[in-house]
Biopython code that builds the backbone (N, CA, C, O; Angstrom):
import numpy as np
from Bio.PDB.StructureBuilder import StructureBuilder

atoms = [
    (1, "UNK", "N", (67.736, 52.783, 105.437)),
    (1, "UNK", "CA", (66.717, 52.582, 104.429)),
    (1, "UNK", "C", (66.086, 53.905, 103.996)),
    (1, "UNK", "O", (65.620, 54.075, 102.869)),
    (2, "UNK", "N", (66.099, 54.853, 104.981)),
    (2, "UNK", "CA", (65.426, 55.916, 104.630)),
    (2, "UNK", "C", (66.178, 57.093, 103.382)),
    (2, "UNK", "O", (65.490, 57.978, 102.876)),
    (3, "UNK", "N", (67.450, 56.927, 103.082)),
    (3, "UNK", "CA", (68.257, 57.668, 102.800)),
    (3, "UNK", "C", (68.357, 56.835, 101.090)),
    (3, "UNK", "O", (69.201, 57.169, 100.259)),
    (4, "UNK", "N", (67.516, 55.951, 100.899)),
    (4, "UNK", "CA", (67.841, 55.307, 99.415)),
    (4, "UNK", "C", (66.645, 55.540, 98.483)),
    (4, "UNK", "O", (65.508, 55.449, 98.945)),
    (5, "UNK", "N", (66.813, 55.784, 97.419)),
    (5, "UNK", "CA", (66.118, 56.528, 96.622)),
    (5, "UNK", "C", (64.660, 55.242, 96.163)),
    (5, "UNK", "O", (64.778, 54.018, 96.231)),
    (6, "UNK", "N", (63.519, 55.931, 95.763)),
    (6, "UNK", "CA", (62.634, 54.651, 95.444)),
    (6, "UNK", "C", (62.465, 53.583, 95.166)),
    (6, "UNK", "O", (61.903, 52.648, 95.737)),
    (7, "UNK", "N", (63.171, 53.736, 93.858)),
    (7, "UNK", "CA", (63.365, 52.111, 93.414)),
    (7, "UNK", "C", (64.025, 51.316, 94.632)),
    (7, "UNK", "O", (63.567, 50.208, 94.911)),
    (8, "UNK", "N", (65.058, 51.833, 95.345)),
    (8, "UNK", "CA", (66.082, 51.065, 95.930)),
    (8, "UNK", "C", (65.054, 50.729, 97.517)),
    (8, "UNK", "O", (64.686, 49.723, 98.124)),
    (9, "UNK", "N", (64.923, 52.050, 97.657)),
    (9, "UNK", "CA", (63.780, 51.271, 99.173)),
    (9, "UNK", "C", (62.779, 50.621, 99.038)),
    (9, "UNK", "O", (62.242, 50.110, 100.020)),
    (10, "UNK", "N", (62.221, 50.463, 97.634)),
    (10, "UNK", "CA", (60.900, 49.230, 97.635)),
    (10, "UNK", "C", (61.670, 48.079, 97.261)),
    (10, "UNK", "O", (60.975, 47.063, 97.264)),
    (11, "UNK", "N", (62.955, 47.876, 96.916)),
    (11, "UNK", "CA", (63.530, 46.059, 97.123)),
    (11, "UNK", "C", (64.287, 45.938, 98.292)),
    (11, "UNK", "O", (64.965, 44.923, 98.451)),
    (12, "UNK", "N", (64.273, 46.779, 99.091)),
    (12, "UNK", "CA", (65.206, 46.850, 100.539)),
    (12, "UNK", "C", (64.135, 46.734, 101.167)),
    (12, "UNK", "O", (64.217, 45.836, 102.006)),
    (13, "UNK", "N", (63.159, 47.240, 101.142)),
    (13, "UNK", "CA", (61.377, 46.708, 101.717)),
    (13, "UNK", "C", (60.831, 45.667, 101.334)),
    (13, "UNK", "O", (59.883, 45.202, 101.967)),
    (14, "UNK", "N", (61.326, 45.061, 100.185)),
    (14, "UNK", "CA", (60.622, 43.623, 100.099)),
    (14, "UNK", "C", (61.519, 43.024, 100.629)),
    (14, "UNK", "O", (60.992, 42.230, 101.409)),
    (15, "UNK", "N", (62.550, 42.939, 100.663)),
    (15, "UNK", "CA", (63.667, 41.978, 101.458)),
    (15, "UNK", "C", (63.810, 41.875, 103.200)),
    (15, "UNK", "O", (64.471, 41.147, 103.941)),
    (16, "UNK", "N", (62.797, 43.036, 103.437)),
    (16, "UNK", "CA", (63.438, 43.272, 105.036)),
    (16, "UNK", "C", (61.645, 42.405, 105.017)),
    (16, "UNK", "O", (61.521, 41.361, 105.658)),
    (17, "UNK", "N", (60.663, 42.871, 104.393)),
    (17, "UNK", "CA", (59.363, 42.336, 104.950)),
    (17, "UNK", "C", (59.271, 40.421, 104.581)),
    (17, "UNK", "O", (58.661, 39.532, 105.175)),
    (18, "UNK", "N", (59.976, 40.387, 103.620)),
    (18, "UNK", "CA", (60.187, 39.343, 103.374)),
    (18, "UNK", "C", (60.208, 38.186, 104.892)),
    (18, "UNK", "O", (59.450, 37.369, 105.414)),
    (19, "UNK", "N", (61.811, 38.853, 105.167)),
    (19, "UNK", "CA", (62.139, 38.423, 106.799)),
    (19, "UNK", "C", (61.603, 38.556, 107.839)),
    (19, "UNK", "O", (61.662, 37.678, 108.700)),
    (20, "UNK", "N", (61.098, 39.432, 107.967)),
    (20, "UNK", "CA", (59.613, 39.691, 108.932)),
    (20, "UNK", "C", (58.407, 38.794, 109.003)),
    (20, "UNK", "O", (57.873, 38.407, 110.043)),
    (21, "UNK", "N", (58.067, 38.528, 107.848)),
    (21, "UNK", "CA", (56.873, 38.155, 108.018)),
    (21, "UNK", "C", (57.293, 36.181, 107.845)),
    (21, "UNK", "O", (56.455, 35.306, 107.626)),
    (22, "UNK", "N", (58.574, 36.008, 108.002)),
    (22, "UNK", "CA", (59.017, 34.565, 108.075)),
    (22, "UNK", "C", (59.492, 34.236, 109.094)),
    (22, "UNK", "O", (59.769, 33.055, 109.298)),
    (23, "UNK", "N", (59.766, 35.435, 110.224)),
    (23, "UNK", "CA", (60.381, 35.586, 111.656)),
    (23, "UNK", "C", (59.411, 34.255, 112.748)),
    (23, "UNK", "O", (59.747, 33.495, 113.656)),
    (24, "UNK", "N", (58.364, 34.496, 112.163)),
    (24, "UNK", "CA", (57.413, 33.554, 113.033)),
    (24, "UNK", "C", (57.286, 34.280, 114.534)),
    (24, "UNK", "O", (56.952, 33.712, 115.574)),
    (25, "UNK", "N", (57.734, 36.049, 114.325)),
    (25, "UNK", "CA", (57.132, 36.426, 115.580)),
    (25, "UNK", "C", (55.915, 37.448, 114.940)),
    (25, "UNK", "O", (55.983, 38.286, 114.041)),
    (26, "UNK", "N", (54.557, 36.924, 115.962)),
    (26, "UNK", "CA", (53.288, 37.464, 115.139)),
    (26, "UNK", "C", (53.417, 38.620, 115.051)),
    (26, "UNK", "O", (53.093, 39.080, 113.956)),
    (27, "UNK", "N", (53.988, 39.733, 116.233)),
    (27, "UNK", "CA", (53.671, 40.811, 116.448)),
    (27, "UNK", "C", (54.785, 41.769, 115.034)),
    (27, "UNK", "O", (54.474, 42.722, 114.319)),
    (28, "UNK", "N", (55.928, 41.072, 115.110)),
    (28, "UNK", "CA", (57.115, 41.706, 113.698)),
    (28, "UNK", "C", (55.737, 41.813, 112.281)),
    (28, "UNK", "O", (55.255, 42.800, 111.726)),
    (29, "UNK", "N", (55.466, 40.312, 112.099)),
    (29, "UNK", "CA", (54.657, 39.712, 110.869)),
    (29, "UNK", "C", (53.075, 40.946, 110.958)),
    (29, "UNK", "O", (52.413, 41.074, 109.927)),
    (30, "UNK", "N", (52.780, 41.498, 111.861)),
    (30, "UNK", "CA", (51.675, 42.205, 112.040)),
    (30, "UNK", "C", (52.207, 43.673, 111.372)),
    (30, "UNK", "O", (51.822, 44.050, 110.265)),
    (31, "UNK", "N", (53.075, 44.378, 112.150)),
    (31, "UNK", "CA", (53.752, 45.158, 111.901)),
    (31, "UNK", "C", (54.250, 45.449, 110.315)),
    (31, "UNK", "O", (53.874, 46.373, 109.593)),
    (32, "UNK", "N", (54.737, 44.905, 110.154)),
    (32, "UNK", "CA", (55.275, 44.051, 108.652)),
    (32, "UNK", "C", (54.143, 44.447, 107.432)),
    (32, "UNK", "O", (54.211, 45.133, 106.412)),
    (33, "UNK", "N", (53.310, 43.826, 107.937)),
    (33, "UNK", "CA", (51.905, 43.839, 107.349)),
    (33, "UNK", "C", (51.162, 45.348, 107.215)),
    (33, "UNK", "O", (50.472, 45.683, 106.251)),
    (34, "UNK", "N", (51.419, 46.086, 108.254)),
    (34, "UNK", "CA", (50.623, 47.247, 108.299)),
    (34, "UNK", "C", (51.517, 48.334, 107.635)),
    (34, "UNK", "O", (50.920, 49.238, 107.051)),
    (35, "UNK", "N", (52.575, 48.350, 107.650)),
    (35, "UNK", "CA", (54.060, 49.040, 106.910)),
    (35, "UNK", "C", (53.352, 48.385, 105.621)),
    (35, "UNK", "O", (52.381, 49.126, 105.467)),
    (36, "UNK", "N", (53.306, 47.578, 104.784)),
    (36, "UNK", "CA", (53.128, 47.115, 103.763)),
    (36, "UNK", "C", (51.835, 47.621, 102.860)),
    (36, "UNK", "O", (51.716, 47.817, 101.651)),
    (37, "UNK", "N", (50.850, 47.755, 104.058)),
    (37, "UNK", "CA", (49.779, 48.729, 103.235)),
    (37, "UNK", "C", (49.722, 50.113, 103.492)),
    (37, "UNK", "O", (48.614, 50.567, 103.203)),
    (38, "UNK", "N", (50.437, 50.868, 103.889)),
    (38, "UNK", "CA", (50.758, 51.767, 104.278)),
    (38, "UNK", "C", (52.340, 52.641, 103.430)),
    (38, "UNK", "O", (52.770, 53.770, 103.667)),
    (39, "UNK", "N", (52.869, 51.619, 102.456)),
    (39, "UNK", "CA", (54.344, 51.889, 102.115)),
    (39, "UNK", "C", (54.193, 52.879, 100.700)),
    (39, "UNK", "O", (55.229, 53.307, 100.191)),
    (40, "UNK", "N", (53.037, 53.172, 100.177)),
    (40, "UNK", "CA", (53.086, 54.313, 99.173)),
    (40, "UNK", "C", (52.667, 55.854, 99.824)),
    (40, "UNK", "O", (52.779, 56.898, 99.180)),
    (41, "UNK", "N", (52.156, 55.769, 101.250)),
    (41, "UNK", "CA", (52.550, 56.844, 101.941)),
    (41, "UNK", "C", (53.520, 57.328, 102.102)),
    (41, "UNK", "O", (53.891, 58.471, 101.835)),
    (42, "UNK", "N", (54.215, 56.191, 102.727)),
    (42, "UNK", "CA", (55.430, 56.116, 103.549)),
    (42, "UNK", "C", (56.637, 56.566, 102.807)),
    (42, "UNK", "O", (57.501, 57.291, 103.301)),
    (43, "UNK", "N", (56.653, 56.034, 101.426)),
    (43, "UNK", "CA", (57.486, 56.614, 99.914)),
    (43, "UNK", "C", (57.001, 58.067, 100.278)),
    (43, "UNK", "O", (57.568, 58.944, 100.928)),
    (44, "UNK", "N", (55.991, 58.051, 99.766)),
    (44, "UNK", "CA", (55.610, 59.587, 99.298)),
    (44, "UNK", "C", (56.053, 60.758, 100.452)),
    (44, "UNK", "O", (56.503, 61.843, 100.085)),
    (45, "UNK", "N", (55.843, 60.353, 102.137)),
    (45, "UNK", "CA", (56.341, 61.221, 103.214)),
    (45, "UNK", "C", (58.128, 61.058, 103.205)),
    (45, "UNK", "O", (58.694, 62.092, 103.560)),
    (46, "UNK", "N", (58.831, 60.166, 102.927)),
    (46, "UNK", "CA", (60.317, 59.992, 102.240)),
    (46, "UNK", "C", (60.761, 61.281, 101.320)),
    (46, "UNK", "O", (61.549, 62.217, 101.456)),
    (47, "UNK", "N", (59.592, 60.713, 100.040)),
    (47, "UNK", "CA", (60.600, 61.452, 99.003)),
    (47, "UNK", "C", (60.488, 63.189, 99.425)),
    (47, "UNK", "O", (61.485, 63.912, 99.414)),
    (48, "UNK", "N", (58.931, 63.746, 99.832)),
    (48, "UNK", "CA", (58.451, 64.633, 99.684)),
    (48, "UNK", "C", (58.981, 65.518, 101.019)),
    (48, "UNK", "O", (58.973, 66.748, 100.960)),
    (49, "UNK", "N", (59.398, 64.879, 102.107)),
    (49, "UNK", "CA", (59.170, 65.233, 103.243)),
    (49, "UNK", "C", (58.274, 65.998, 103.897)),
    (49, "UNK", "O", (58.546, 66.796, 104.794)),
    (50, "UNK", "N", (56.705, 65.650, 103.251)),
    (50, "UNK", "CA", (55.704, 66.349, 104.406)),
    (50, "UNK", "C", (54.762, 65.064, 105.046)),
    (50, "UNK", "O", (54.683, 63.892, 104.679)),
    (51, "UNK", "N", (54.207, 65.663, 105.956)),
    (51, "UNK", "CA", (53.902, 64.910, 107.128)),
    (51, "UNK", "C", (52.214, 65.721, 107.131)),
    (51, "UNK", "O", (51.784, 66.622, 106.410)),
    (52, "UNK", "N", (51.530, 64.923, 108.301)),
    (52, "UNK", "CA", (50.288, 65.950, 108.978)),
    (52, "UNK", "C", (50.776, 66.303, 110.367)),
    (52, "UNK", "O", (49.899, 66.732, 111.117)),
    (53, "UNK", "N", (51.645, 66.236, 110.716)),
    (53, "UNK", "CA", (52.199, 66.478, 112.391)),
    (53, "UNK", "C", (51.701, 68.001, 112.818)),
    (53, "UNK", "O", (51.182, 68.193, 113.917)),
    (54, "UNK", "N", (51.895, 69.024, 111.896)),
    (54, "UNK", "CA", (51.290, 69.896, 112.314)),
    (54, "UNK", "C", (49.535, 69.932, 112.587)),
    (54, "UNK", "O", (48.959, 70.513, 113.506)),
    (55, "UNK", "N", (48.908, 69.099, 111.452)),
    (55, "UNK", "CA", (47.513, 69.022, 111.637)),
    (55, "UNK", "C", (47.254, 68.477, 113.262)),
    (55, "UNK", "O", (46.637, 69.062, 114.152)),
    (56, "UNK", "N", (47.951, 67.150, 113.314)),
    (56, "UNK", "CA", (47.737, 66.375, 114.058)),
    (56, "UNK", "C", (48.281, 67.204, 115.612)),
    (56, "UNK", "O", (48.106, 66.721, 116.730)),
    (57, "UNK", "N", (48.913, 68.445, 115.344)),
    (57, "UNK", "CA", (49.420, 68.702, 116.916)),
    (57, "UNK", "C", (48.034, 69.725, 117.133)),
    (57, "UNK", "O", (47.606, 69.759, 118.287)),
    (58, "UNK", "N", (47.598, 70.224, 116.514)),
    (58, "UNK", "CA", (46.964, 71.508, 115.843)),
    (58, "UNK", "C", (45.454, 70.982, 116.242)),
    (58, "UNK", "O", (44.717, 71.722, 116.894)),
    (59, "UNK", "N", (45.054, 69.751, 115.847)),
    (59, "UNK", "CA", (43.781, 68.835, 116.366)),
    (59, "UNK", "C", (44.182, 68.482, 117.854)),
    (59, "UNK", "O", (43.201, 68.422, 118.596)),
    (60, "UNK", "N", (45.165, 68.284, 118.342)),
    (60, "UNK", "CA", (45.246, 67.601, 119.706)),
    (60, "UNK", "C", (45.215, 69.208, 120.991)),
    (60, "UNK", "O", (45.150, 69.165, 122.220)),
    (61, "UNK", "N", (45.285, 70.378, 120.125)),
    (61, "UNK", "CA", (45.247, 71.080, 121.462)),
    (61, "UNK", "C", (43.737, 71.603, 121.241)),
    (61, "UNK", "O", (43.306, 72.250, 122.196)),
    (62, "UNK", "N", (42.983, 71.461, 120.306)),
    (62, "UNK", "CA", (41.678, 71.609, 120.105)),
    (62, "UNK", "C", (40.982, 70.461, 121.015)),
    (62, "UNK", "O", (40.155, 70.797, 121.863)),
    (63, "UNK", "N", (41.280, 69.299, 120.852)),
    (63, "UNK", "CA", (40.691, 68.059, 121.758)),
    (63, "UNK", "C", (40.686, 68.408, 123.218)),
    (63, "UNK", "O", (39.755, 68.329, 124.019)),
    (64, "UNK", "N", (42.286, 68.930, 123.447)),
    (64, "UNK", "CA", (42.661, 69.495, 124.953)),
    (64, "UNK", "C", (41.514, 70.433, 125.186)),
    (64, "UNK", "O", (40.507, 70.221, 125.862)),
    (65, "UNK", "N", (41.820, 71.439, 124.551)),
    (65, "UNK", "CA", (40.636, 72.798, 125.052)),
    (65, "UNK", "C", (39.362, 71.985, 125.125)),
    (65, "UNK", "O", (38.672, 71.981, 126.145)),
    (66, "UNK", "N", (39.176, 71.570, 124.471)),
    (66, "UNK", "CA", (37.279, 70.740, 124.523)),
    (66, "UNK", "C", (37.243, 70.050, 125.835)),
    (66, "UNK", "O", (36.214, 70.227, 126.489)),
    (67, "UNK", "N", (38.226, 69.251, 126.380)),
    (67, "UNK", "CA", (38.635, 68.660, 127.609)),
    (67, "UNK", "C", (38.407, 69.287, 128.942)),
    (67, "UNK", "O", (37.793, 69.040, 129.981)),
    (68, "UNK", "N", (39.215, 70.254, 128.420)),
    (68, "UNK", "CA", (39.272, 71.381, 130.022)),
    (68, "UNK", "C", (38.104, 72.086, 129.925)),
    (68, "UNK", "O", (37.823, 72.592, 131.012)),
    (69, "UNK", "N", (37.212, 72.354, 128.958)),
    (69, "UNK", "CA", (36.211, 72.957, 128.868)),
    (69, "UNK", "C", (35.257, 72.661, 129.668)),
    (69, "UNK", "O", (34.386, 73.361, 130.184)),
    (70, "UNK", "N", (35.583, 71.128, 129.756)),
    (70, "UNK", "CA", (33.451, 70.289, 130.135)),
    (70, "UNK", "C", (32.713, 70.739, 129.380)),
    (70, "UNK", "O", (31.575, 70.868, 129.831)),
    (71, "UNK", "N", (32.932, 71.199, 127.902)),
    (71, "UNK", "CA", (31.584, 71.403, 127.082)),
    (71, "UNK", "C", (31.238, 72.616, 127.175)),
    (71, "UNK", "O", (31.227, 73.050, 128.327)),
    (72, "UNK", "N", (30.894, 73.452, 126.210)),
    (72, "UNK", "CA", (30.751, 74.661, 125.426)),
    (72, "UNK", "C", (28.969, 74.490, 125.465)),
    (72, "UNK", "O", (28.429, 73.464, 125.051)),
    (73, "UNK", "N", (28.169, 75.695, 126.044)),
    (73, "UNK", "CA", (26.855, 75.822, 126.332)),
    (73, "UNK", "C", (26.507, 76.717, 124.689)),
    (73, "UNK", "O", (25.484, 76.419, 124.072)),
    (74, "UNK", "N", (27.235, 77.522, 124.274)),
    (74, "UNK", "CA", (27.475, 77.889, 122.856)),
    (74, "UNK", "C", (28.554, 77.948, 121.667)),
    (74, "UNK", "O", (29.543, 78.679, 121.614)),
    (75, "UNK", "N", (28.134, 77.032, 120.760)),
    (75, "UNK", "CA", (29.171, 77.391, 119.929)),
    (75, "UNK", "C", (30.002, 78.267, 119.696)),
    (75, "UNK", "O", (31.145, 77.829, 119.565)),
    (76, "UNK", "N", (29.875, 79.417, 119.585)),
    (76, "UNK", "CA", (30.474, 80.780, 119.140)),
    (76, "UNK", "C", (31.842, 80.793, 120.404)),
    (76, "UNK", "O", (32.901, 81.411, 120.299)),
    (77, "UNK", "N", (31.466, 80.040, 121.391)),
    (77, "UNK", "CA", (32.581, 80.228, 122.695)),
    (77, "UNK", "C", (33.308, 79.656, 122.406)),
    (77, "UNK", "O", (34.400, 80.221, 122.347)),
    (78, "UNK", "N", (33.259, 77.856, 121.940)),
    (78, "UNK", "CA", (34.278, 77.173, 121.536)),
    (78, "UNK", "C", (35.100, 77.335, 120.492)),
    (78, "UNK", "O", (36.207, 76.797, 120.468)),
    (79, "UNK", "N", (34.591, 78.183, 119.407)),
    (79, "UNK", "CA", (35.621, 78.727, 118.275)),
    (79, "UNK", "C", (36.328, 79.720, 118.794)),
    (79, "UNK", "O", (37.546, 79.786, 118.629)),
    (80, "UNK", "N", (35.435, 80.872, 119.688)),
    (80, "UNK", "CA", (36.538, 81.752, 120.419)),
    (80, "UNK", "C", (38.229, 81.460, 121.409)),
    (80, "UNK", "O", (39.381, 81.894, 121.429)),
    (81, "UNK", "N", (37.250, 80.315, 122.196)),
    (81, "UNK", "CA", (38.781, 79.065, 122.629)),
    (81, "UNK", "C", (39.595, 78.538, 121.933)),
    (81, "UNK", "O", (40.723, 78.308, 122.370)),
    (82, "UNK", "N", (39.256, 78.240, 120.772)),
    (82, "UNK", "CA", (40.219, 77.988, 119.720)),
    (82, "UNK", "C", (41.077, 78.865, 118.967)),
    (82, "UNK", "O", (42.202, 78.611, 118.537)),
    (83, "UNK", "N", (40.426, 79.904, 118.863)),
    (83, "UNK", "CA", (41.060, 80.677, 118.198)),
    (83, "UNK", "C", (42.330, 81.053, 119.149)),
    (83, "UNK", "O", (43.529, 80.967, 118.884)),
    (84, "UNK", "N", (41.542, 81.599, 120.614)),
    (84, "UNK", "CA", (42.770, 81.989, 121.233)),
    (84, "UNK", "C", (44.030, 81.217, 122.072)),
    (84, "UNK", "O", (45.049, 81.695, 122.571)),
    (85, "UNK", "N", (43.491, 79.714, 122.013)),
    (85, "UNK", "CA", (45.010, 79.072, 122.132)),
    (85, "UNK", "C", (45.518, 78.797, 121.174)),
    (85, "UNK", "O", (46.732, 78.843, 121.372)),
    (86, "UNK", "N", (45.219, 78.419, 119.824)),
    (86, "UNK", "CA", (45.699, 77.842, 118.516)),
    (86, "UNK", "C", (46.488, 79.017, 118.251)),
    (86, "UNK", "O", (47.695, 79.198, 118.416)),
    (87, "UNK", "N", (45.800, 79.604, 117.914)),
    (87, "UNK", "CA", (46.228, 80.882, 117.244)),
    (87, "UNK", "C", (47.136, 81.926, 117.859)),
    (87, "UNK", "O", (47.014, 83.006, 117.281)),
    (88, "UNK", "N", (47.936, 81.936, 118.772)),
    (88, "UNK", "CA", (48.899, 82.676, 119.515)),
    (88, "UNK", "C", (48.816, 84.215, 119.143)),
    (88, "UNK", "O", (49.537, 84.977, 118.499)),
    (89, "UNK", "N", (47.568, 84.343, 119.858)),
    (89, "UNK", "CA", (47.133, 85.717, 119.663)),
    (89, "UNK", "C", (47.346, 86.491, 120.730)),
    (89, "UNK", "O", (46.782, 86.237, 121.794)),
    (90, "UNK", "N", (48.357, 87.751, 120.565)),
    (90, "UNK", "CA", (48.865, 88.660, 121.491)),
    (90, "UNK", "C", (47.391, 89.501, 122.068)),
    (90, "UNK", "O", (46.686, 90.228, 121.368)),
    (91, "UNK", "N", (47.169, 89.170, 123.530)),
    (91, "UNK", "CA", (46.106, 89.839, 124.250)),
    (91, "UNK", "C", (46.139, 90.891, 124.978)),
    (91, "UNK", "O", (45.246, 91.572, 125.480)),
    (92, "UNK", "N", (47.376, 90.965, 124.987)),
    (92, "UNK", "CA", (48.245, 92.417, 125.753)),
    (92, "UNK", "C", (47.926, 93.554, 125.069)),
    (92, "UNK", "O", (48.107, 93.619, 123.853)),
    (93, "UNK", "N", (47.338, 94.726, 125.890)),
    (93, "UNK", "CA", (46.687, 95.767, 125.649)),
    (93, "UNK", "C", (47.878, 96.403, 124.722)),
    (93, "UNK", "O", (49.016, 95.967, 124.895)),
    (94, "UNK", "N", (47.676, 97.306, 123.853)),
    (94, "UNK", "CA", (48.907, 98.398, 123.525)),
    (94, "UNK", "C", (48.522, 99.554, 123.827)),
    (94, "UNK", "O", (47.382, 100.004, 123.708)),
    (95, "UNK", "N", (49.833, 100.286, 124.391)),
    (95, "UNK", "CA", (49.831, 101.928, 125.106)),
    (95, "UNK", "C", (48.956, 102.326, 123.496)),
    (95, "UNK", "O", (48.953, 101.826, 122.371)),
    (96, "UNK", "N", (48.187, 103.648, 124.250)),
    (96, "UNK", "CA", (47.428, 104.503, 123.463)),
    (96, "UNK", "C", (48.974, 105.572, 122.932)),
    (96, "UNK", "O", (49.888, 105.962, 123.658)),
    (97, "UNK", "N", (48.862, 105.704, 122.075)),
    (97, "UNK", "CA", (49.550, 106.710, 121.122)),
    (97, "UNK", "C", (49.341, 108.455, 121.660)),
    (97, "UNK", "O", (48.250, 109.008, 121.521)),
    (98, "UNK", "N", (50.197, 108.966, 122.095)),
    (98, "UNK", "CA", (49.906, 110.073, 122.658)),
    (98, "UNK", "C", (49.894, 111.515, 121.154)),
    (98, "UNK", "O", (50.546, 111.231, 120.149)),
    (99, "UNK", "N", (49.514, 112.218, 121.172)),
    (99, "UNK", "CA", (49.145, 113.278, 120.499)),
    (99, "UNK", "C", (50.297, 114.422, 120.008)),
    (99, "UNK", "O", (49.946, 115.418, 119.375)),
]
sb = StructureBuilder()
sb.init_structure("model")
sb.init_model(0)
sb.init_chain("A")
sb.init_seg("    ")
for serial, (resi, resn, name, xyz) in enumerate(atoms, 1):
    if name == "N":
        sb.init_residue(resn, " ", resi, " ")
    sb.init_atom(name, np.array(xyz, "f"), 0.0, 1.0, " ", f" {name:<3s}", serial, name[0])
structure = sb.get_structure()
């Protein structure tokens, strides 16, 4: 389904939700349902191929650091934590340049 162009995956999506939601199993018919309000995303991450996966990995090691933290007594610290795991910032001294 993923490989058929718009027109063709929104009647290959009404035909498959069709069957789904006549399966008489609640959890398919739920599913079914949430794909269904969700399916002009779902086009649009198809045709376009972008995603938030990076946001979403990008927010989850920010959540982490806040985690391991127990809480930041000042702001200015917790952006500094962020910066330096997010941001793959080389901390390694460099040799001084000789003369």
């Amino acid at each position: 389904m993923w490989n058929l162009t718009p027109p063709d995956f929104e009647s290959q999506f009404k035909h498959w939700y069709w069957g789904a939601t006549h399966s008489r199993l609640k959890h398919v018919a739920k599913t079914a349902k949430t794909l269904k309000r969700h399916l002009g995303g779902i086009v649009n991450a198809v045709l376009h191929g972008i995603t938030n996966a990076v946001t979403e990995g990008l927010n989850s090691k920010i959540e982490a650091n806040k985690r391991n933290a127990c809480g930041f007594r000042i702001k200015q610290n917790f952006q500094i934590a962020i910066v330096f795991h997010c941001c793959k910032l080389d901390m390694m001294p460099k040799p001084l340049a000789s003369p």
